[in-house]
C-alpha positions in Angstrom: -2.4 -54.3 -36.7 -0.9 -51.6 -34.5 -3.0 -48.4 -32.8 -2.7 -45.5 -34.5 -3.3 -42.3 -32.0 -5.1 -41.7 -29.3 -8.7 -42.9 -27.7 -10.9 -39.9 -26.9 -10.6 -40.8 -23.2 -7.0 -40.3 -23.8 -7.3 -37.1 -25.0 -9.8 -35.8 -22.6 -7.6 -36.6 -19.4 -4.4 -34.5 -21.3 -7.2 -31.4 -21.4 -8.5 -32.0 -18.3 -5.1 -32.0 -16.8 -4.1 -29.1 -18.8 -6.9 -27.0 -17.7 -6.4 -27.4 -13.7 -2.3 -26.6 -14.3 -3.6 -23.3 -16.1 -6.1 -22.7 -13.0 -3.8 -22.9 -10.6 -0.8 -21.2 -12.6 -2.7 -18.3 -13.3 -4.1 -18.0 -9.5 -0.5 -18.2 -8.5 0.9 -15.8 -11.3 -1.9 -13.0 -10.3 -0.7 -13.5 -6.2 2.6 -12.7 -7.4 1.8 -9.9 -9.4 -0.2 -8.1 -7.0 2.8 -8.8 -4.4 5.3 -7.3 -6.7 3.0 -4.2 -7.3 2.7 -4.1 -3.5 6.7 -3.2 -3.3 5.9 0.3 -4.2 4.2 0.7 -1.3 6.2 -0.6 0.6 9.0 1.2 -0.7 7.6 4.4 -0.5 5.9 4.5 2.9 9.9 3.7 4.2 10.9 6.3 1.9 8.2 8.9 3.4 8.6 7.9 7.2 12.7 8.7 6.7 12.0 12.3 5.2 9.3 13.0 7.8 12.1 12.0 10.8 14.8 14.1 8.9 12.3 17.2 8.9 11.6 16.6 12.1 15.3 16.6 13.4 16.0 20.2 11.6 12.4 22.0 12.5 11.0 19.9 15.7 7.6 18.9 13.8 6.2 16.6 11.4 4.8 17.8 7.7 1.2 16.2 7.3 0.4 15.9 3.6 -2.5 15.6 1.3 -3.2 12.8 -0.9 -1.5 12.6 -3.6 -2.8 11.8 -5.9 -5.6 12.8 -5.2 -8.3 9.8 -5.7 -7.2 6.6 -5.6 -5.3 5.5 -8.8 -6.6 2.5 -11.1 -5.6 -0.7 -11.7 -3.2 0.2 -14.2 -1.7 3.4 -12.4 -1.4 6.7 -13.3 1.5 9.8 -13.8 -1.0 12.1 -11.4 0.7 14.5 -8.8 -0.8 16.2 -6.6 1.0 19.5 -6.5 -0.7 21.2 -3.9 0.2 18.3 -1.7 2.8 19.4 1.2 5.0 16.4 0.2 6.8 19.4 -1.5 8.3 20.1 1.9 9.8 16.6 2.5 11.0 16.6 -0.8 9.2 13.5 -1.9 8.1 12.9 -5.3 7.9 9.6 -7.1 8.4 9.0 -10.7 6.8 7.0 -12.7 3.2 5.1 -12.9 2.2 5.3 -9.2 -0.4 2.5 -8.4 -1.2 4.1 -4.8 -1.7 7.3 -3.7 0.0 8.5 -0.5 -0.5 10.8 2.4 0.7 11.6 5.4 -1.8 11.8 8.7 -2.0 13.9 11.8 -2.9 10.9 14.8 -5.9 12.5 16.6 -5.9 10.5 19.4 -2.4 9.6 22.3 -1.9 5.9 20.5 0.7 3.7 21.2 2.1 1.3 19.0 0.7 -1.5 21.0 -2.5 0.6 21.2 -2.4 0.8 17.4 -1.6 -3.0 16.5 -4.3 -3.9 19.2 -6.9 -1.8 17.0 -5.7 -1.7 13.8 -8.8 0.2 11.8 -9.6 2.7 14.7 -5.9 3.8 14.5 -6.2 4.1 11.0 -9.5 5.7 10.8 -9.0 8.1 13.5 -6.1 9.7 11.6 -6.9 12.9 9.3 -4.8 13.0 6.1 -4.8 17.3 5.0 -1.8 20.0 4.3 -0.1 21.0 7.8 2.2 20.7 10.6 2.1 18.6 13.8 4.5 18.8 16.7 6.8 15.8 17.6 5.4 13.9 21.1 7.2 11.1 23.0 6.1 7.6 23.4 2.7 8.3 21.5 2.1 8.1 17.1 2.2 11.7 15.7 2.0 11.0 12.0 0.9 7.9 9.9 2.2 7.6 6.3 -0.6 6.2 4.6 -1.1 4.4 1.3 -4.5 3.1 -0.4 -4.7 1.4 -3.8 -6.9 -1.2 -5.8 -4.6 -3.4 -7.7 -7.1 -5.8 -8.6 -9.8 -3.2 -10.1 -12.2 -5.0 -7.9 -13.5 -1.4 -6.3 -12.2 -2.7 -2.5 -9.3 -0.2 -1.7 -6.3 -2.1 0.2 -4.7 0.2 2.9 -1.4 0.5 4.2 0.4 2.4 6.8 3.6 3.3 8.9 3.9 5.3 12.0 6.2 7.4 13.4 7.3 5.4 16.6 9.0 2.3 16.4 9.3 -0.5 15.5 8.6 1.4 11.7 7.4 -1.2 10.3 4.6 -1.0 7.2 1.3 -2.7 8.5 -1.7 -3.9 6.1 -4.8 -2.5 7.5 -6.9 -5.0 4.7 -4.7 -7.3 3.0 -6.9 -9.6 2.0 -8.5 -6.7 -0.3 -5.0 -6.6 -2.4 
């Protein structure tokens, strides 16, 4: 007579197989959500740095803003604004859930880029985000356009930035936190 079905040991190799697919799909679907939420960042820090230089070019100085919003948003983002925030003056204002919050830093210190990228968390640090102006300097990083968030709800806030000099390119002060 024929088998009908399958042995036990059968069975438990299917779940067993089955449960180290969903491990590792569900690692790699949570990297690629958190990348995909990172674009807004991203996006906006570009956005940010190309009103700052057209504010610049008509009144010779750089706007430095205030977070907004004002404490960092949570996992799921929020609609927050902060009104009193200069970013008035650039004309930015986001719509929709915003899963950062943004601000835009006076430099206190005569960095370079290469200066910067050699000390990544000093440059960062050694930046004050408030409401103000700043005046536009050659050759040295004026502004940073900052960004902080915490996609994961773990409490460890991933931070982003872009100076005003070239090369303008967004730099991860943590990414491993995202």
């Amino acid at each position: 007579m024929g088998r009908r079905g399958f042995t036990l040991l059968e069975l438990l190799v299917v779940v067993v197989i089955i449960g180290i697919l969903a491990t590792v799909s569900s690692f790699y679907y949570k990297r690629y959500s958190l990348s995909s939420k990172r674009i807004e960042a991203i996006t906006n820090l570009g956005h940010i740095r190309q009103l700052e230089e057209v504010y610049r070019a008509e009144k010779s100085r750089y706007v430095t803003c205030d977070w907004s919003p004002t404490d960092v948003p949570p996992p799921q983002g929020t609609y927050e604004w902060n009104s009193d925030s200069y970013f008035r003056f650039i004309g930015f204002h986001p719509v929709g859930i915003l899963r950062y919050r943004y601000g835009v830093a006076k430099s206190n210190g005569n960095y370079t880029v290469a200066q910067c990228m050699a000390d990544i968390e000093t440059c960062y640090s050694n930046s004050v985000v408030e409401n103000g102006f700043t005046v536009s300097r050659d050759n040295v990083i004026d502004i940073l356009a900052k960004a902080e968030g915490d996609l994961d709800g773990d409490g460890e806030v991933g931070k982003l930035f872009i100076p005003d000099e070239p090369p303008e390119k967004v730099v991860y002060v943590n990414y491993s936190v995202f």
